[in-house]
KEBA-460531 format. One record per residue (C-alpha): residue number from 1; x, z, y. Coordinates in steps of 0.1 Angstrom, whole numbers, plus 2048, in hexadecimal, padded with zeros to 3 digits. Each point is the difference from the previous one (the first is absolute). Example, Ala and Ser with C-alpha at 12.3 -4.5 7.8 and 13.67 -1.06 7.14 Angstrom:
BEGIN
@num 1&east 87B&up 84E&north 7D3
@num 2&east 80E&up 7F9&north 822
This chain:
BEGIN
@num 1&east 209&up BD0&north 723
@num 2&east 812&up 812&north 81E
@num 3&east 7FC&up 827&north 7FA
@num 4&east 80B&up 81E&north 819
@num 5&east 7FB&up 825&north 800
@num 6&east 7F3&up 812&north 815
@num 7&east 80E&up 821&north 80E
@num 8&east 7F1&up 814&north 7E3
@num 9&east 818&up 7F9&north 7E2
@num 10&east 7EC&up 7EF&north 7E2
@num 11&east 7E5&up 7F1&north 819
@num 12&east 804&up 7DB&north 802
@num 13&east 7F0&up 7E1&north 817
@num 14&east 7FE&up 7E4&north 7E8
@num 15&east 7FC&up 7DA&north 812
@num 16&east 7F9&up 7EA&north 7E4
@num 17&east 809&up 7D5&north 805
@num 18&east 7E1&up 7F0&north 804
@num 19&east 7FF&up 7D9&north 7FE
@num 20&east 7E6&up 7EA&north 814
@num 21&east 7F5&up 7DC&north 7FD
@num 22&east 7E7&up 7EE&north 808
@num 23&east 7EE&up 812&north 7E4
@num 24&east 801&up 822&north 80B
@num 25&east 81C&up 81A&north 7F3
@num 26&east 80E&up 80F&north 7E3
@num 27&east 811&up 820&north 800
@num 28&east 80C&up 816&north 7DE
@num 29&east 7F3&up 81E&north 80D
@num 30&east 811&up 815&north 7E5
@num 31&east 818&up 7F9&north 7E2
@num 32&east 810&up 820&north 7F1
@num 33&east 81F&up 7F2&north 7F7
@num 34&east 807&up 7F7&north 825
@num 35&east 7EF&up 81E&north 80D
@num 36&east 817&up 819&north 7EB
@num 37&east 81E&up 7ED&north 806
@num 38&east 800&up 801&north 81F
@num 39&east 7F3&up 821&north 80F
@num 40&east 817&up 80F&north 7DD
@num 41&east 7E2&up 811&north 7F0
@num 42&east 7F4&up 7FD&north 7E0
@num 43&east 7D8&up 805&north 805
@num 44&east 7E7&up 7F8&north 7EC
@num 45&east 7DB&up 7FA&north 811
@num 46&east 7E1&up 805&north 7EE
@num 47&east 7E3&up 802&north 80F
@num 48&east 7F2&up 7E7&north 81E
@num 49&east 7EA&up 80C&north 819
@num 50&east 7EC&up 7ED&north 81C
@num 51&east 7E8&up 80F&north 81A
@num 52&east 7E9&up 7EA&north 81F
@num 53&east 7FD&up 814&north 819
@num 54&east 7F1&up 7FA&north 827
@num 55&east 814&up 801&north 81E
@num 56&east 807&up 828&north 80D
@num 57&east 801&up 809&north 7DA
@num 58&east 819&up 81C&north 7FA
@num 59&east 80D&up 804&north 7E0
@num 60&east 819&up 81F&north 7F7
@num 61&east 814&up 80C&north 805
@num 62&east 803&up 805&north 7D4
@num 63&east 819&up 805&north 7E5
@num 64&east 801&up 814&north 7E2
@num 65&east 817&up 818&north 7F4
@num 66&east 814&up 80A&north 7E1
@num 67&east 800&up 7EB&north 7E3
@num 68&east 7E6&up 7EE&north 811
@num 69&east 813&up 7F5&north 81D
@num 70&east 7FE&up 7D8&north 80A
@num 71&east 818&up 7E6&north 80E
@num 72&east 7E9&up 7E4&north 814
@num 73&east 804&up 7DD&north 802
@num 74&east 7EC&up 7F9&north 820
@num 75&east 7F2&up 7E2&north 815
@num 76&east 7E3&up 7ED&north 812
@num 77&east 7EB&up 7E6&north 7EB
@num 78&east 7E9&up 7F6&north 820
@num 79&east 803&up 80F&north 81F
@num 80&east 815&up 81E&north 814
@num 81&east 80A&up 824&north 7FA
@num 82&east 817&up 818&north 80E
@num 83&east 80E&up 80B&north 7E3
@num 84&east 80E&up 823&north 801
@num 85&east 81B&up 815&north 7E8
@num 86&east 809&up 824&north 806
@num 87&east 81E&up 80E&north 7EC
@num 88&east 7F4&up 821&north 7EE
@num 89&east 81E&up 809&north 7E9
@num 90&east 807&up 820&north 80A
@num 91&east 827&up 7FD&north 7FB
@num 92&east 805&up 7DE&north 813
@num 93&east 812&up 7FE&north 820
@num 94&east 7E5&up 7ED&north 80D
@num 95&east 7E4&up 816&north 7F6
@num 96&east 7D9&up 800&north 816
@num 97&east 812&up 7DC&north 80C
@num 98&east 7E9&up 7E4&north 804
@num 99&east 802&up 7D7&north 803
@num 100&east 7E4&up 7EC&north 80A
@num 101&east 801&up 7D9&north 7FD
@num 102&east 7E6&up 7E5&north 802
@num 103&east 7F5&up 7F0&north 7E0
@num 104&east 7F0&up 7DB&north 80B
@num 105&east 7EF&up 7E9&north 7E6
@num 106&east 818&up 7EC&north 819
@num 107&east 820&up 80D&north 7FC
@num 108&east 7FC&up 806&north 7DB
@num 109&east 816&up 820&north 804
@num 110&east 7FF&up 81E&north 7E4
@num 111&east 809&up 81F&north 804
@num 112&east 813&up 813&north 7E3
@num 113&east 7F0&up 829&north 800
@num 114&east 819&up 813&north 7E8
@num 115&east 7F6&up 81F&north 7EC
@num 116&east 803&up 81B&north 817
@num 117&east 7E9&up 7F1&north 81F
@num 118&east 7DF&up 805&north 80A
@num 119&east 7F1&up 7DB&north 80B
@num 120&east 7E5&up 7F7&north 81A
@num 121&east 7F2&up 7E5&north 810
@num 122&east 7E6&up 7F6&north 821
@num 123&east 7F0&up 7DF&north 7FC
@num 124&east 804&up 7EF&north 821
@num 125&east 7E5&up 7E0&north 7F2
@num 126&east 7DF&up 7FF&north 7EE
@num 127&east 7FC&up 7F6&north 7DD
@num 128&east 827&up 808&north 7F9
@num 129&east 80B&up 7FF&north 7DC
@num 130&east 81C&up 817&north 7F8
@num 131&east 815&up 800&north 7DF
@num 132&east 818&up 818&north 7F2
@num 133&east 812&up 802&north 7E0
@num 134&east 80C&up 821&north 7EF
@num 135&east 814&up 80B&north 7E9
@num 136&east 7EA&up 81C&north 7EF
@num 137&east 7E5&up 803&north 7F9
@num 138&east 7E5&up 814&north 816
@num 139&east 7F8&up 827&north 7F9
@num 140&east 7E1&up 80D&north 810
@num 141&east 812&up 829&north 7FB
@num 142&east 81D&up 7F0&north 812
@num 143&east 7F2&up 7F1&north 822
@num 144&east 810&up 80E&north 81E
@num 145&east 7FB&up 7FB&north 825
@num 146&east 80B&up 802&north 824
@num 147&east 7E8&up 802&north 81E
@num 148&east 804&up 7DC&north 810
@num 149&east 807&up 813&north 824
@num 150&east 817&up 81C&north 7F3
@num 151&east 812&up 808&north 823
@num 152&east 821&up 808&north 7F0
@num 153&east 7FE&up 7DC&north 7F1
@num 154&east 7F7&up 7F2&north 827
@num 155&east 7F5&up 7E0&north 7ED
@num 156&east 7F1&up 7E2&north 81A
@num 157&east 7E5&up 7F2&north 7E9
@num 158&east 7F9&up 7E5&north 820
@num 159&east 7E2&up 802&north 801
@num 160&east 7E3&up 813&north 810
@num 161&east 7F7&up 81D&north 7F4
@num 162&east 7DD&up 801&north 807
@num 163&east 7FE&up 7E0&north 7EC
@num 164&east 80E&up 80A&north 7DE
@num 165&east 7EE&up 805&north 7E7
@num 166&east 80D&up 819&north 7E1
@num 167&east 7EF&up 80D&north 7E3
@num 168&east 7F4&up 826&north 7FC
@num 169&east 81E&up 801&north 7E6
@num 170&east 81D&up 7F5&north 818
@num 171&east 7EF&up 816&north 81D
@num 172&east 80A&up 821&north 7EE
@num 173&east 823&up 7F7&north 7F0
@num 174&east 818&up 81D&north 80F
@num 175&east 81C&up 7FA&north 817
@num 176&east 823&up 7FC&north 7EF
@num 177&east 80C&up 824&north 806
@num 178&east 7E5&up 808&north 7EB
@num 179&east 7FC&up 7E6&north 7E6
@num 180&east 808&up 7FE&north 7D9
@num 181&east 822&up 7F0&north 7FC
């Protein structure tokens, strides 16, 4: 597994080995030993979550806060996102920072979110199937949120905007000078 950060300290690309034969492939998407090892965390995930969503689906951007808060284990099952990880601790260096990277049921790439991040994705294909590990459990009193086209955050979501489509919840999140951190 070849792992990198990214320019937000904790946030890591994850490019698991996958092996092909005539067969198909086989990857080991996850193994915690490995996984703690070699990004030198000790986490713990315990609960699996999986969404199918339609191409111009926006999801996020979504964290929670407190006791509540969530590290993510993120990638693509079938299809593409734009996967999208805003730093929100308000003492970090890199603080309102965002990376964007494409998740491919292709490339096979994950995307570590650390606790402390508020996490978003577009679908860029229909019938997409997203999954994301975490390591606590969710807390309805707990759900935060940033407006997906804060200005301050200056995010590129690539794709029209007149083709996204966003629930009624996401619509009204508040911008992150005025969100619950």
């Amino acid at each position: 597994m070849i792992i990198k950060e990214t320019k937000l300290k904790g946030c890591f690309i994850l490019q698991p080995q996958v092996f092909n034969d005539k067969r198909g492939y086989f990857v080991e998407n996850y193994n915690q030993k490995t996984f703690n090892n070699k990004l030198g965390l000790n986490i713990n995930f315990v609960q699996d979550n999986e969404s199918q969503s339609s191409q111009g689906v926006l999801r996020g951007l979504h964290y929670q806060i407190g006791e509540s808060a969530q590290a993510k284990l993120v990638r693509v099952i079938k299809g593409k996102v734009l996967d999208v990880a805003v730093d929100v601790r308000k003492n970090s260096t890199t603080f309102g920072e965002h990376i964007s990277i494409e998740l491919t049921e292709e490339n096979k790439t994950q995307l570590f979110v650390p606790r402390g991040f508020a996490h978003g994705f577009i679908v860029l294909e229909d019938e997409t199937i997203f999954s994301y590990k975490c390591d606590n459990f969710y807390n309805k009193e707990a759900e935060a949120g940033i407006i997906y086209n804060d200005e301050d955050l200056g995010i590129d979501w690539k794709f029209p905007k007149n083709k996204l489509i966003i629930s009624d919840k996401d619509l009204i999140l508040p911008t992150l000078k005025n969100a619950r951190l």
